[in-house]
C-alpha positions in Angstrom: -20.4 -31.2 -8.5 -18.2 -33.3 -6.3 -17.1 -32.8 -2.9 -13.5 -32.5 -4.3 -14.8 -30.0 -6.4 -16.7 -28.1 -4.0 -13.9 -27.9 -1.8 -11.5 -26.6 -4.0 -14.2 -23.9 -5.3 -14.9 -22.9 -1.5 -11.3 -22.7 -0.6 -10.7 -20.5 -3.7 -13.7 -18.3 -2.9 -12.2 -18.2 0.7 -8.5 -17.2 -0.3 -9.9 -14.7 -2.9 -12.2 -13.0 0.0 -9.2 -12.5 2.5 -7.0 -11.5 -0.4 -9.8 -8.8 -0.5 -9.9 -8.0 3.2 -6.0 -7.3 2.9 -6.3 -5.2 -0.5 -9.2 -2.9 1.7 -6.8 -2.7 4.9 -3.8 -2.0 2.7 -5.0 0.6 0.8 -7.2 2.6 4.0 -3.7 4.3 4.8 -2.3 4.9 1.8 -6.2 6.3 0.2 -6.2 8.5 3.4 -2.2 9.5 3.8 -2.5 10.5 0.2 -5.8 12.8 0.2 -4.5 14.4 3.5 -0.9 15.1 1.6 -2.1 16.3 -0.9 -5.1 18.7 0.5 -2.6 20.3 2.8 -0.1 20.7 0.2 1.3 23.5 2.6 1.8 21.6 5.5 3.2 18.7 3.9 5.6 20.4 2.2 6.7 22.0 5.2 7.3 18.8 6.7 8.9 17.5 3.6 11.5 20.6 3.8 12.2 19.7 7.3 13.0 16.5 6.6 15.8 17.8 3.7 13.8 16.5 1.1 14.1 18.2 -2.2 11.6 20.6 -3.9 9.5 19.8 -1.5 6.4 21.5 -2.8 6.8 19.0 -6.0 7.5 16.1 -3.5 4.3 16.6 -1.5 2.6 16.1 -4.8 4.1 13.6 -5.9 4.2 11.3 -2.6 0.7 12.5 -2.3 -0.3 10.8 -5.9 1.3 7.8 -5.4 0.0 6.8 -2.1 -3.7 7.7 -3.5 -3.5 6.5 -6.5 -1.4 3.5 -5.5 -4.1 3.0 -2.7 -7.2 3.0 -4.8 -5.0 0.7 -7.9 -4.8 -1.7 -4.9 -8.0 -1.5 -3.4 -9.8 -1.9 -6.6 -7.3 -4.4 -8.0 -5.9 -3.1 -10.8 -2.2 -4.0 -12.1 -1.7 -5.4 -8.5 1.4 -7.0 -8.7 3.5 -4.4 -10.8 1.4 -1.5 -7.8 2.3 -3.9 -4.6 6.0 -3.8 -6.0 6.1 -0.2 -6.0 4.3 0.4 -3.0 6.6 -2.0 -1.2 9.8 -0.8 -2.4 8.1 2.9 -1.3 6.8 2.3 2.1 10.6 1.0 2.7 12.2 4.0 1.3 9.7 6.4 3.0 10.5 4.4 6.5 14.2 4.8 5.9 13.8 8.5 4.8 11.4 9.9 7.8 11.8 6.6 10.8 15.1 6.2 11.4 15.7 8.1 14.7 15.5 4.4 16.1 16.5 5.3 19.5 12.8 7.0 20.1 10.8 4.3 20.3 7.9 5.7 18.6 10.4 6.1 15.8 11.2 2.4 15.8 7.6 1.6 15.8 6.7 3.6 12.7 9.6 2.3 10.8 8.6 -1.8 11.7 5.4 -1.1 11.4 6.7 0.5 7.4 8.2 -3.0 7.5 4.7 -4.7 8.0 3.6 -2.7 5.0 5.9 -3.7 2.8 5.4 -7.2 4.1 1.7 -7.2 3.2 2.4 -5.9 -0.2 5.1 -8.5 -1.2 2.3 -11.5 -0.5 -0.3 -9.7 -2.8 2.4 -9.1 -5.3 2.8 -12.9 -5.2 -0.5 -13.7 -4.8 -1.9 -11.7 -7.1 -5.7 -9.6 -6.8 -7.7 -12.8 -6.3 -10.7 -13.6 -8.3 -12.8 -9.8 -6.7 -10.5 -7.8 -8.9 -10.1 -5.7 -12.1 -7.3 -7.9 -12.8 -9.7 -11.0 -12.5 -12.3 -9.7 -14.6 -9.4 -8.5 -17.9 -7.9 -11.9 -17.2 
């Protein structure tokens, strides 16, 4: 092997391990939002009405599912780029639907830090899963 060559496979190993990192820390909060949604169907729902959201019982469940299921498509690597897509466009929409009482600060926070989110999934829906994926190993 070359030193060209073993540069290029290090930096590929490199870029497919932080690629990795990000999937994990990605999908920790949605894995975790969604099992809490949707093992305190109750109590999300409740918040879910207060917020005017429709049936909320049904939208607990269904915001519950995507964020776990989403989370662990991520984290595992499965149909990244289509998943990151949705979960971008989502953690906007859920920003602008419960974080938009800007003028508390907290409030501001939570919606940038939505922002962030979306951020981070946009880059792994360009990137791709990297080479420690499902979507490496169908090809």
């Amino acid at each position: 092997m070359s030193i060209n060559t073993s540069v290029a496979a290090s930096g590929t190993s490199n870029a497919s391990t932080t690629i990795l990192l990000g999937r994990v820390l990605l999908a920790v909060i949605f894995l975790l939002s969604g099992f809490g949604k949707l093992t305190a169907i109750a109590g999300t729902a409740g918040y879910f009405g207060s917020l005017g959201l429709p049936l909320p019982t049904v939208t607990a469940i269904v915001v519950g599912l995507i964020e776990l299921l989403g989370g662990l498509a991520i984290l595992v690597g499965f149909q990244t780029r289509i998943v990151a897509w949705v979960l971008a466009i989502f953690t906007v929409a859920t920003g602008l639907v419960a974080h938009t009482g800007w003028a508390d600060q907290m409030q501001m926070i939570q919606f940038l830090k939505n922002l962030a989110i979306a951020g981070g999934f946009l880059l792994l829906a360009s990137s791709g899963a990297g080479a420690y994926s499902i979507d490496a190993k169908r090809g």
